[in-house]
C-alpha positions as CSV (number, residue, x, y, z in Angstrom):
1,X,53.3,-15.8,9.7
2,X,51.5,-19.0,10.3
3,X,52.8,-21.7,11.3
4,X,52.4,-24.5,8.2
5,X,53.9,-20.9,6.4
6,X,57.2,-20.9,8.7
7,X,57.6,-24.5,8.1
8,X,57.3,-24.3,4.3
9,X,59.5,-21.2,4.2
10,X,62.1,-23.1,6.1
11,X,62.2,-26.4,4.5
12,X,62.7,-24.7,1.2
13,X,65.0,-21.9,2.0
14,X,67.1,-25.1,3.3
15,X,66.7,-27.0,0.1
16,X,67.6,-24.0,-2.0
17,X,70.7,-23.9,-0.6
18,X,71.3,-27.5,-1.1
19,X,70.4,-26.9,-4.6
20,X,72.7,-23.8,-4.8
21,X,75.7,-25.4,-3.5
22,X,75.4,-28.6,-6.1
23,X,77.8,-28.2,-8.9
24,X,77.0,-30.7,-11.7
25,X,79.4,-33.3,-12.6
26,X,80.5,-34.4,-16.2
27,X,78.8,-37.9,-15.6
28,X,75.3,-36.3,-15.1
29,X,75.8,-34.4,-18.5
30,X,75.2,-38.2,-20.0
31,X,71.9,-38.8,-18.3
32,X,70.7,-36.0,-20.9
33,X,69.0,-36.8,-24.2
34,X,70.7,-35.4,-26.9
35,X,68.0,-33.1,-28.6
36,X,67.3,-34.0,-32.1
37,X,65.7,-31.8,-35.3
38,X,62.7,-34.5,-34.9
39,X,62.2,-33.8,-31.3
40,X,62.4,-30.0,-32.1
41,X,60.1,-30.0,-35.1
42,X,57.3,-31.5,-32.8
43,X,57.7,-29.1,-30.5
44,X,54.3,-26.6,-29.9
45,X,55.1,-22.8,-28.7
46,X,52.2,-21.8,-26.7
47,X,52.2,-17.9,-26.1
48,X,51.5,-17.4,-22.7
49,X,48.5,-14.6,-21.6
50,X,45.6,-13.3,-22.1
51,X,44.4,-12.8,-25.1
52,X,44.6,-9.3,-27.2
53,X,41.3,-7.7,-27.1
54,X,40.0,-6.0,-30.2
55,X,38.9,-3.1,-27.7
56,X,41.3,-2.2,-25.3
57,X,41.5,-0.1,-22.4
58,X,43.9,3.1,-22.1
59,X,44.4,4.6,-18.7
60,X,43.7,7.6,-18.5
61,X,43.5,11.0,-15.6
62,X,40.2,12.4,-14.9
63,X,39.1,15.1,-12.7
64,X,35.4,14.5,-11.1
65,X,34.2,16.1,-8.0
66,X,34.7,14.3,-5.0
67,X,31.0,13.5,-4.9
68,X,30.2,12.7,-7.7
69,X,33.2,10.0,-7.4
70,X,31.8,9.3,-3.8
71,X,28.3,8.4,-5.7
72,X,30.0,6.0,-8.0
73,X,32.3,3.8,-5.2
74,X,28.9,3.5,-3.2
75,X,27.7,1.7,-5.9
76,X,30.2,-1.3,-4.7
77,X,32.9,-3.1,-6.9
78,X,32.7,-2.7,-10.0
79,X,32.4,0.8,-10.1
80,X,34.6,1.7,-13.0
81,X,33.1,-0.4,-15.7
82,X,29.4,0.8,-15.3
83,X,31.0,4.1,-14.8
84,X,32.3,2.9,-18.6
85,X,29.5,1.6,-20.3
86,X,27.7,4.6,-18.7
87,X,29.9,7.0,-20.9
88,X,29.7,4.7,-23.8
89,X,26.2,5.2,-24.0
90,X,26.6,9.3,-24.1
């Protein structure tokens, strides 16, 4: 591990369990807003993600002879999809 990675590591493992041992006391309760049916009408769900394509991949098991598999990695990254839009074509 590098050394700015060891450092990092360390000073938060070591504020994690300062974190972890706090217990919360009733006083800090009142530094909370109390959460009204205004605040919670304005309030905007965003789904998180990609979006759902219209055409989406399955995974699925092929056999293909180790050349002709050898053939298509050659080709470089990226492989799979021309292999794709190569069948779509057939």
């Amino acid at each position: 591990m590098s050394e700015k990675k060891t450092e990092l590591a360390h000073s938060l493992g070591s504020a994690l369990k300062r974190v972890d041992a706090h217990r919360v006391a009733d006083a800090e309760y009142e530094e909370l807003p109390e959460v009204t049916e205004e605040m919670l009408s304005r309030a905007v769900i965003k789904k998180a993600g990609r979006p759902v394509s219209r055409n989406p991949k399955l995974q699925v098991t092929i056999r293909l002879p180790a050349d002709v598999l050898a053939r298509w990695k050659a080709t470089g990254p990226g492989w799979q999809t021309r292999m794709a839009k190569r069948l779509e074509q057939q």
